[in-house]
C-alpha positions in Angstrom: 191.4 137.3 76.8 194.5 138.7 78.3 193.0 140.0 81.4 192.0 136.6 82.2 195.4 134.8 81.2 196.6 137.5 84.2 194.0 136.4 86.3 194.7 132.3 85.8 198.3 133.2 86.3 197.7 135.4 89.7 195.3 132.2 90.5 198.4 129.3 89.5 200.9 131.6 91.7 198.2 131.6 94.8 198.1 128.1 94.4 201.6 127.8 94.2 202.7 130.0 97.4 199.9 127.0 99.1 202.0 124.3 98.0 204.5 126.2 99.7 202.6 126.6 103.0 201.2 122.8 102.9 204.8 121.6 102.4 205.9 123.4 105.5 202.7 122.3 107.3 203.9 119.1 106.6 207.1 119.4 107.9 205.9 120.3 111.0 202.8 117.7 111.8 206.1 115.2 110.9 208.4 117.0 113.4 205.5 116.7 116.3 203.8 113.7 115.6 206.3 112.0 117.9 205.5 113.7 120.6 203.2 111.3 122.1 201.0 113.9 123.9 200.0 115.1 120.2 199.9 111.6 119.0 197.2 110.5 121.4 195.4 113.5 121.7 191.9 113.5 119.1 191.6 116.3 118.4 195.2 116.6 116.7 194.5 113.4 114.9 191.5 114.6 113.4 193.5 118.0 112.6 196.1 115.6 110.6 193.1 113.9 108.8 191.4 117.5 107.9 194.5 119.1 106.9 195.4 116.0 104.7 192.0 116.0 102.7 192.6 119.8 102.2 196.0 119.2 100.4 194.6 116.6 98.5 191.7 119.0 97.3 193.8 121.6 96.9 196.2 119.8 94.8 194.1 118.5 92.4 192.3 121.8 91.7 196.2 123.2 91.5 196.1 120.5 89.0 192.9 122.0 86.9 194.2 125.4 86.8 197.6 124.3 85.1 195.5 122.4 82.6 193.3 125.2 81.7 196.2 127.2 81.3 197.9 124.6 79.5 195.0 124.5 76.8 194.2 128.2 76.9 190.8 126.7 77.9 188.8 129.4 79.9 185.3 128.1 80.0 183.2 129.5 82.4 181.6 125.3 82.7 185.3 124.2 83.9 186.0 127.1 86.3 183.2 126.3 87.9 183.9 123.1 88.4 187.3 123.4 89.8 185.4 126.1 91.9 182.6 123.8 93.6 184.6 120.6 93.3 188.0 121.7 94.1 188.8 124.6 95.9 185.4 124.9 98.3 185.7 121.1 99.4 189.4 122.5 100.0 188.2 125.3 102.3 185.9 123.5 104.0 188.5 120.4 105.0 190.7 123.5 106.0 187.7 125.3 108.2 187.3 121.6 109.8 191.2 121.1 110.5 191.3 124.5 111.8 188.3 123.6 114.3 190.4 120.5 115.2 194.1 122.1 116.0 192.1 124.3 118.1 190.0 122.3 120.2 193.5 120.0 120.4 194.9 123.1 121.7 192.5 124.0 125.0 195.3 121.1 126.2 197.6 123.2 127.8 200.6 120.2 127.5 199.5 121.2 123.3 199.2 124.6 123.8 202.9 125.3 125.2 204.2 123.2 122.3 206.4 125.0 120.4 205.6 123.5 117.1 201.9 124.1 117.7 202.1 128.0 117.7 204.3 127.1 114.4 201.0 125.4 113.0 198.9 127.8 114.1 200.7 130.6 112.4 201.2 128.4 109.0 197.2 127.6 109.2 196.2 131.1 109.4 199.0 132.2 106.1 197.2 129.7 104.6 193.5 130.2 105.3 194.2 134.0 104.0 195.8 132.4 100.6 192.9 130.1 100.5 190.4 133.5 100.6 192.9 135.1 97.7 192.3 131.8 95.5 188.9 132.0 96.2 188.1 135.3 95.6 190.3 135.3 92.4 188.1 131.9 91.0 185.2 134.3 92.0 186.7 137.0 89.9 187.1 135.1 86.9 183.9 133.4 87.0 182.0 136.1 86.8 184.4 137.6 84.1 183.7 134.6 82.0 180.0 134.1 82.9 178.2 133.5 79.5 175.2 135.5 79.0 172.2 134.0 79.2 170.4 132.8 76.3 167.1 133.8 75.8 164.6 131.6 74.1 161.9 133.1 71.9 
C-alpha cells in the first residue's frame, strides 16, 4: 500500500507541473490570438480547439487522482478508468493540437512569430509530462492488477 500512495502522489505532482504548463500555454495562445495572421489562419484555430479539449481531459482526470487519493481508494477498476477515459482522450487531443500548431507553422509569417517558438517549446515540456503520467498510470495499473479469478 505505501508504494502505491508514492506512486499516486509522483502521479498528482505530474499532473500538477501540467497544470503548470497548460496555464502558461494559455497565457501565450491569449498573448497571440490578436495577432490576426494567427487569428485567421486554420490550422492555429484548430490548435486552440485541440489544446482546449486536452486541458479539459486532463483536468478532470487531475480531478480523479485527487479523489482516489482523497478516499485512499486504489482500485485497479477506477485507475483504469481515469486511464482510458481521462488521460488517453488527453493525449490524443494533445497528439492532434500538436499536428495542428505544426501544420499552422509551414506559414512562414507563423513560423517567425516569436510566441509560436514559445508554444512550441511549452507543447513539447508537456507532451514529455504527458508520457510521465502515462507511464506512471501504467505503472500502477499493473501494480494493482487483481489476479485473475479462476472458476472451477
Amino acid at each position: 500500500m505505501f508504494n502505491q500512495t508514492d506512486e499516486i502522489n509522483n502521479l498528482l505532482t505530474l499532473m500538477r507541473l501540467q497544470n503548470s504548463y497548460i496555464s502558461e500555454i494559455n497565457k501565450l495562445i491569449y498573448a497571440v490570438i490578436s495577432d490576426m495572421t494567427l487569428a485567421n489562419n486554420h490550422e492555429f484555430c484548430k490548435f486552440v480547439n485541440h489544446f482546449l479539449e486536452f486541458s479539459h481531459y486532463h483536468y478532470n482526470s487531475e480531478g480523479y487522482s485527487q479523489a482516489a487519493q482523497l478516499v485512499q481508494t486504489y482500485h485497479y477498476v477506477l485507475l483504469e478508468r481515469l486511464f482510458d477515459s481521462q488521460v488517453l482522450a488527453a493525449a490524443e487531443q494533445m497528439e492532434l493540437a500538436i499536428g495542428h500548431l505544426e501544420m499552422a507553422a509551414r506559414d512562414t509569417r507563423i513560423r517567425l512569430n516569436p510566441q509560436i517558438l514559445l508554444l512550441n517549446q511549452g507543447i513539447l515540456l508537456m507532451e514529455e509530462t504527458q508520457l510521465k503520467i502515462i507511464e506512471t498510470l501504467e505503472a500502477l495499473l499493473q501494480s494493482s492488477n487483481p489476479a485473475p479469478q479462476f472458476q472451477n
